[in-house]
N, C-alpha and C positions, 0 to 999 in steps of 0.2 A: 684546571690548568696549573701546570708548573710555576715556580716562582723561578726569577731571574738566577736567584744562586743557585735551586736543583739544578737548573739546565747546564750551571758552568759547570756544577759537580760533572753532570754525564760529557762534559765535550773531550774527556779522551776514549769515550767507548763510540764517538760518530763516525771515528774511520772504520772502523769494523763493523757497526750498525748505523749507516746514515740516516736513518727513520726515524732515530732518536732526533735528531736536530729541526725536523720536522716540524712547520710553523704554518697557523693559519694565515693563509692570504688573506691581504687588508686595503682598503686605498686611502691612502696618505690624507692626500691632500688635491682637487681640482682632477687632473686627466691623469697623477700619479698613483701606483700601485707598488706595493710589496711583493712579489710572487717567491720568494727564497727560502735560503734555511737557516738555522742556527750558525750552524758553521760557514753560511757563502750567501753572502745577502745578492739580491737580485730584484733588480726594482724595473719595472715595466712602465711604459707611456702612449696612453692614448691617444693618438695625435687626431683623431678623426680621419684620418686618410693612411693608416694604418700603425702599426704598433714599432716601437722602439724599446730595446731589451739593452740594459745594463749591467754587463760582468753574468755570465750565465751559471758563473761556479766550477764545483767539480763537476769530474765524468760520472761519480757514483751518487751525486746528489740531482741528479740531470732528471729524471723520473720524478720526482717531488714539486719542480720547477714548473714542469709542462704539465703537472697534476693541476698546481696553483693558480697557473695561465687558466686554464678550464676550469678549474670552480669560480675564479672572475669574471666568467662568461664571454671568455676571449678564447680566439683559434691560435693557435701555435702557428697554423700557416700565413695568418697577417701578421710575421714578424717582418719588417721590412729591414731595418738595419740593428746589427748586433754591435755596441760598443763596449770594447774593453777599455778597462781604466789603466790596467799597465799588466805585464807578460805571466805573472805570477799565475803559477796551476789554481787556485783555488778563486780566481777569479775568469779565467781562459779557458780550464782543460774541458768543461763540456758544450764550448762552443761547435766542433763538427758536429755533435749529434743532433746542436739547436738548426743550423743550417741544413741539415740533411732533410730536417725537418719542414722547415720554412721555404729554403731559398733565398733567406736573407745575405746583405752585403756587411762585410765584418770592418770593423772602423778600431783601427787604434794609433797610437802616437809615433810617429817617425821612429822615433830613438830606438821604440822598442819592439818593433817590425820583426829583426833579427830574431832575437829573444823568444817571438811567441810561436815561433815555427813550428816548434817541438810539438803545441798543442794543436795548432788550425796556420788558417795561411788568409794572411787580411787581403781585403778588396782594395779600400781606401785606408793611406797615409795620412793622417793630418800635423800640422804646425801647430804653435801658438798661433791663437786667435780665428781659427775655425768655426766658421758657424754651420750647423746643421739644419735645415729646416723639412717639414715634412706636417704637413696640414697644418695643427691650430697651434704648433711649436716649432722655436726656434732655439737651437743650445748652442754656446760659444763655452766652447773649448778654451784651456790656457794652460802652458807646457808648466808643469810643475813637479821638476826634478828631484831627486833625492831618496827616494825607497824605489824606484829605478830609474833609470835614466830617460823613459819614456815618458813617466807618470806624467795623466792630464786631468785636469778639475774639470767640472762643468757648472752650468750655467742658467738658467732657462724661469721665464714665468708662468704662473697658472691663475687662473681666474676658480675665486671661490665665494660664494655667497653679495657679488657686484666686490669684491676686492680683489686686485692682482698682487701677488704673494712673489716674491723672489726664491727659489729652489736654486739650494747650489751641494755641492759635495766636495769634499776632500780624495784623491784619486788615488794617494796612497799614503797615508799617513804611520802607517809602521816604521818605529824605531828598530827594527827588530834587525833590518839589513844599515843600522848606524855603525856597528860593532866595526873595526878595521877587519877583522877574517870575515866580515859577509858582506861588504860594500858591495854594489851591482858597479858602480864606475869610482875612479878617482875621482875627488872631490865630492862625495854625496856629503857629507855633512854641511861644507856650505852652501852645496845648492838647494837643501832642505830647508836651510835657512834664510835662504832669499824667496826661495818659493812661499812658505808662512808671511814673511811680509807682502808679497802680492797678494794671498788671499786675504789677508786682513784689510786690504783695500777693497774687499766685495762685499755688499751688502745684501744680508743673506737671513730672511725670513724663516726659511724651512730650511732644517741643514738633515739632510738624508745622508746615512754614516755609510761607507765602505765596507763595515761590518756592524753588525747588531753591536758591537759592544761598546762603538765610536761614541753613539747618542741612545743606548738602552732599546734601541729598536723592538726588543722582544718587549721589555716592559709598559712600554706606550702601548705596543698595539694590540694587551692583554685588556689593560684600561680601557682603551678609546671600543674593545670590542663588546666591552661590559656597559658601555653607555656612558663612559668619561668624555672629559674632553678633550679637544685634539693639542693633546702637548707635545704636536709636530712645529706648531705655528710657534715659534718663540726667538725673539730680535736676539738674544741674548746666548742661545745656545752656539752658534757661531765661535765668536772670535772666544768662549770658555773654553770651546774644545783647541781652539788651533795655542791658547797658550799652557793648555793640557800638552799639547805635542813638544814646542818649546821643552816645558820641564823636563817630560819625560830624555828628550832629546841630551839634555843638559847631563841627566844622570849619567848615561851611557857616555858621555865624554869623561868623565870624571871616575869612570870608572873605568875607563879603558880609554887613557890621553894619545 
């Protein structure tokens, strides 16, 4: 297996060969599963009464995806809803080909409805404080603005070994649309920063990243597959990353006031 830093070396040759980015499928933690890639994480949920897919990726990583789904011993056709975390292609664009597939219903955030047209066309709208349920799981959504005006966190528990474990996410944590020529709305810096301090009110067990690179995703699930332990489960990794974003956040002001 690759170390964490080869794969960073290869991620400007995965738009042109996205097999590079190519990752063993893993499950996290309880009904949670990994099915994604280097470049466009994707994480999947077994709810018992069918499956729930998170951000499907791109269009050209979309084959790797539904590889992953199946070597999990899951069908691509129990996808029952597809949730986008906010409009960006790299988390949206290979949602029709997941629905063509499934016949799943597409769920993403009011704000950013508009936005994700370009790639698919959602079913259901949600607000702040949205709860999803569907068998042995229930996620509550929470509108968390700022790397676009849509972005929503989520929420949800899992039962692991008689312990129930809190799983939450960050729904768009890039600084990268902070800069004044990339904002998605007026005001994204302070609503970025309103948003951090509501997620630092959650209490957040497993923090599943956005992207492999949020919480080393590729590097845990190289560990945990070599017979380590699950250094998914950690109280601590949470509110490290969200004052990771903060700083980072801070730079980008200071560098462009």
């Amino acid at each position: 297996m690759l170390t964490t830093e080869e794969m960073n070396e290869l991620r400007p040759q995965m738009k042109d060969k996205p097999h590079l980015g190519k990752m063993n499928p893993f499950r996290i933690i309880g009904n949670t599963y990994f099915c994604g890639t280097y470049q466009a994480s994707c994480h999947l949920i077994d709810t018992g009464d069918g499956l729930i897919l998170i951000d499907p990726g791109y269009d050209r990583t979309a084959y790797l995806v539904v590889n992953s789904i199946y070597k999990l011993g899951f069908s691509v056709e129990d996808i029952k809803y597809i949730f986008i975390t906010h409009w960006h292609g790299d988390h949206s664009e290979a949602t029709d080909a997941l629905v063509a597939l499934s016949g799943a219903k597409v769920i993403i955030g009011r704000e950013d409805a508009e936005r994700v047209t370009k790639y698919c066309t959602p079913d259901i709208l949600i607000d702040d404080g949205y709860v999803l349920t569907l068998g042995n799981t229930s996620i509550r959504f929470i509108h968390t603005p700022g790397h676009t005006k849509g972005t929503m966190s989520f929420f949800y528990d899992v039962e692991e070994d008689g312990r129930t474990y809190r799983v939450g996410s960050f729904g768009g944590a890039g600084v990268n649309t902070m800069k004044r020529s990339t904002f998605d709305f007026d005001g994204a810096r302070e609503a970025y920063l309103a948003s951090l301090e509501r997620l630092r009110a959650e209490r957040v067990d497993v923090f599943i990243g956005n992207h492999v690179w949020n919480n080393d995703t590729y590097g845990k699930s190289v560990r945990m597959l070599a017979g380590g332990e699950n250094e998914f489960i950690d109280g601590k990794a949470w509110h490290s990353f969200l004052d990771g974003c903060e700083e980072r956040l801070m730079k980008v002001i200071e560098s462009d006031p």
